[in-house]
C-alpha positions in Angstrom: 162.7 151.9 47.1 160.8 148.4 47.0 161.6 147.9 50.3 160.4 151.2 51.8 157.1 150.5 49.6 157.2 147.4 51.2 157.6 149.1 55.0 155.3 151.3 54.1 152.7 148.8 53.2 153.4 146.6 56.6 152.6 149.2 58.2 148.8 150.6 56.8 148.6 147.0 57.2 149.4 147.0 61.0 147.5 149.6 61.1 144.7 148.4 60.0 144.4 145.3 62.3 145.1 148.1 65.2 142.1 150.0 64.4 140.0 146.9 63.3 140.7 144.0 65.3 141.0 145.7 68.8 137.1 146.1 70.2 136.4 149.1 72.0 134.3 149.4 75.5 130.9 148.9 74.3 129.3 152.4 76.1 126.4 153.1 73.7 125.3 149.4 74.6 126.0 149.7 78.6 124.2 153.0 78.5 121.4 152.4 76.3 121.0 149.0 79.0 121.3 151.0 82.2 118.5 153.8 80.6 116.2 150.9 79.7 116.4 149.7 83.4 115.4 153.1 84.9 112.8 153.2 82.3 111.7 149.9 83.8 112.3 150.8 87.6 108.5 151.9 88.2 106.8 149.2 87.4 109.6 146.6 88.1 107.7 144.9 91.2 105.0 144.2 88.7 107.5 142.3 86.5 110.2 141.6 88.9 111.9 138.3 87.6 112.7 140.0 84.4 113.8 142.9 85.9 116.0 141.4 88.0 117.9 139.0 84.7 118.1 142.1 83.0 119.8 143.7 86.0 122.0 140.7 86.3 123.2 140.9 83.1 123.7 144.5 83.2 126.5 143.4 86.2 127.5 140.9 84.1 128.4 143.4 81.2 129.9 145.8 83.5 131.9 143.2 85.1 133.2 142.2 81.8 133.7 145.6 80.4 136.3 146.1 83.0 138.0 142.8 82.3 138.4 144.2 78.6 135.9 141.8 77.3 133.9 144.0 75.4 132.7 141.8 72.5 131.1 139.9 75.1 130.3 142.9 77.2 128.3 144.2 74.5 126.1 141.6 74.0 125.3 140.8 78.0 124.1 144.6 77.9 122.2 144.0 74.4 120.7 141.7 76.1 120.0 143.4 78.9 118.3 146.4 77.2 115.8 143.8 75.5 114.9 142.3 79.1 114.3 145.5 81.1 112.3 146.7 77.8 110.1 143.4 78.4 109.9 143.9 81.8 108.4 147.6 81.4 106.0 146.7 78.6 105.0 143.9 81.1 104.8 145.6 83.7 102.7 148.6 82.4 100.0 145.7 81.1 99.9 144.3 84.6 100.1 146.9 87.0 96.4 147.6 87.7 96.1 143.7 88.4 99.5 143.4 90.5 98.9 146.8 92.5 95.3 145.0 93.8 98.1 141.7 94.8 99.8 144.1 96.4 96.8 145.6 98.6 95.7 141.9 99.3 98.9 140.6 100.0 99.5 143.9 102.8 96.2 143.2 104.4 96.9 139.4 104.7 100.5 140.3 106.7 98.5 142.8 108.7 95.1 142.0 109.8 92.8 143.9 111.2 93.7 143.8 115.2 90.5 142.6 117.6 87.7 144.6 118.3 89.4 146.2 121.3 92.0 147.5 119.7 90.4 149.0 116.8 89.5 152.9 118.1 93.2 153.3 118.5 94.2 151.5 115.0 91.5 152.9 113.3 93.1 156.9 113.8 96.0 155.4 111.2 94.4 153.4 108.7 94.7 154.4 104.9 92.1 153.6 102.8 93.0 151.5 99.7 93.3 153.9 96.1 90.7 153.6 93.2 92.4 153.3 89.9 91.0 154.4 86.6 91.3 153.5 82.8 92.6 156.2 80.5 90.1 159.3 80.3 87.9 157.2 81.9 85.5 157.2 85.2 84.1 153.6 85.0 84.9 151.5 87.5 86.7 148.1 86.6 86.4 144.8 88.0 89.6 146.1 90.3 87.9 149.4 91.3 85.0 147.6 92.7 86.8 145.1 94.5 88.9 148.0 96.2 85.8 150.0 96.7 84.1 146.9 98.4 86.9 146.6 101.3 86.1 151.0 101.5 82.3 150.6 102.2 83.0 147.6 104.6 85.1 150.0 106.5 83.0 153.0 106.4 79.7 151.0 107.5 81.6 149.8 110.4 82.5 153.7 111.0 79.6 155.4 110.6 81.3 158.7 113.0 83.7 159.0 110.1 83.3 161.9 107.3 85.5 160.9 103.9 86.6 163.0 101.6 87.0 161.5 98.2 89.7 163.3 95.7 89.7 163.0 92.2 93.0 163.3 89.9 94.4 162.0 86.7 97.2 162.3 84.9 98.6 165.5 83.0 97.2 164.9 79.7 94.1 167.1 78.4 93.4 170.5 80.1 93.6 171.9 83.1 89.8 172.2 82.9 88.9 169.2 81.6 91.1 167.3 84.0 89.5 169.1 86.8 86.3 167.8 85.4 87.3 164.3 84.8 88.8 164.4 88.4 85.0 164.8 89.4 83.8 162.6 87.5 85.6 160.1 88.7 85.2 160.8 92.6 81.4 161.3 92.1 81.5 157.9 90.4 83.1 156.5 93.2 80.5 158.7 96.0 77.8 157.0 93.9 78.9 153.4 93.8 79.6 153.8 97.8 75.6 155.1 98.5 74.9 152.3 96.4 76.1 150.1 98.5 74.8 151.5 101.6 76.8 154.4 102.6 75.0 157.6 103.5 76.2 160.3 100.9 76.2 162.5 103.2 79.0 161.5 104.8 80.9 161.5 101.8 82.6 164.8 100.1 83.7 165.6 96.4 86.9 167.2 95.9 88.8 167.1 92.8 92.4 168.3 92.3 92.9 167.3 87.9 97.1 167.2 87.3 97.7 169.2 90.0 98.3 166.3 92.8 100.1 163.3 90.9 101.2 160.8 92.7 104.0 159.8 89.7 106.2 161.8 88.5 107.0 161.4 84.6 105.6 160.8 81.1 105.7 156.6 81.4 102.8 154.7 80.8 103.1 153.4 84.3 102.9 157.3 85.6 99.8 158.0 83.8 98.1 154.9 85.8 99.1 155.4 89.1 97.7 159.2 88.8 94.5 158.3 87.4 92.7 157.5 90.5 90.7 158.5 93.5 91.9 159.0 97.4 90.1 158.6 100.2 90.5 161.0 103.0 88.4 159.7 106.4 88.1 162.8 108.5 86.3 163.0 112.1 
């Protein structure tokens, strides 16, 4: 009898240290990691060395998780999930002043071609986007600088017609987005005559929610559909 107790305890015991000492694959961790980076893809250019360690160690903990080091698995993708959540919150806080980088850093790699080249150029060019605070149509430090490299252009063009659309994001009304939308493009119209521009060469059109040009409920969303477009036409 004492020694079938005795079996019997060896065993819970074994047991025990089976269910105990043997780590399991850490997939809350990987997944909660991976999730965090996606949450962080949009605005990962704008914080792109964190983004990048957090997807290394995501690798990492992968990599690991398939050699059945999960302890340490776990905490490369712990670690991972706090990086790409700095690298969003980072990213959201800098992405009006990186976007403007951006534009700079694209006209510096293509300059404008020479004067005899410009009528044929001149059929493709985009005009740089107007971004916008929350529920807001004032024009930032940003804006104006943006809106400065619009008016050079369209004094040198002075054949072209531009259509300026309004939008922001899909918070508020319908109405009231179409009326913000307005706002902000006759903001935008009136900032340009300003600055020389005849107004009549420049058109109001606003579109609210209905355009975006993000799709999703991220902080970084909301700013890149808070903005105005402009459309040259002939």
């Amino acid at each position: 009898m004492k020694r079938f107790n005795l079996m019997t305890l060896l065993a819970f015991i074994a047991g025990v240290m089976m269910l105990t000492g043997c780590p399991k694959p850490p997939k809350k961790a990987l997944s909660d990691a991976q999730q965090a980076l996606l949450d962080a893809r949009g605005v990962k250019d704008c914080a792109s060395d964190k983004f990048k360690a957090a997807q290394r160690l995501l690798d990492e903990a992968e990599e690991l998780s398939k050699q059945e080091k999960y302890e340490e698995a776990e905490r490369k993708a712990k670690a991972a999930q706090k990086l790409a959540r700095e690298a969003k919150l980072e990213g959201e806080a800098n992405w009006e002043d990186c976007q403007k980088k951006k534009q700079l850093a694209d006209k510096a790699e293509n300059p404008e071609p020479v004067e005899e080249e410009d009528e044929e150029v001149d059929e493709q060019l985009t005009l740089d986007t107007v971004y916008f605070s929350y529920d807001s149509s004032e024009l930032s430090a940003d804006a104006r600088a943006v809106l400065d490299e619009n008016v050079r252009w369209m004094k040198k063009h002075t054949d072209k017609r531009v259509v300026l659309e309004g939008h922001t994001d899909e918070r508020g009304t319908p109405e009231y987005n179409l009326a913000l939308g307005e706002s902000r493009a006759r903001r935008v119209k009136q900032y340009a005559v300003q600055m020389g521009v005849d107004g009549d060469r420049l058109s109001i059109l606003s579109y609210g929610e209905e355009k975006p040009a993000a799709f999703g409920a991220t902080a970084s969303d909301y700013a890149k559909n808070r903005r105005v477009e402009f459309v040259p036409k002939n």
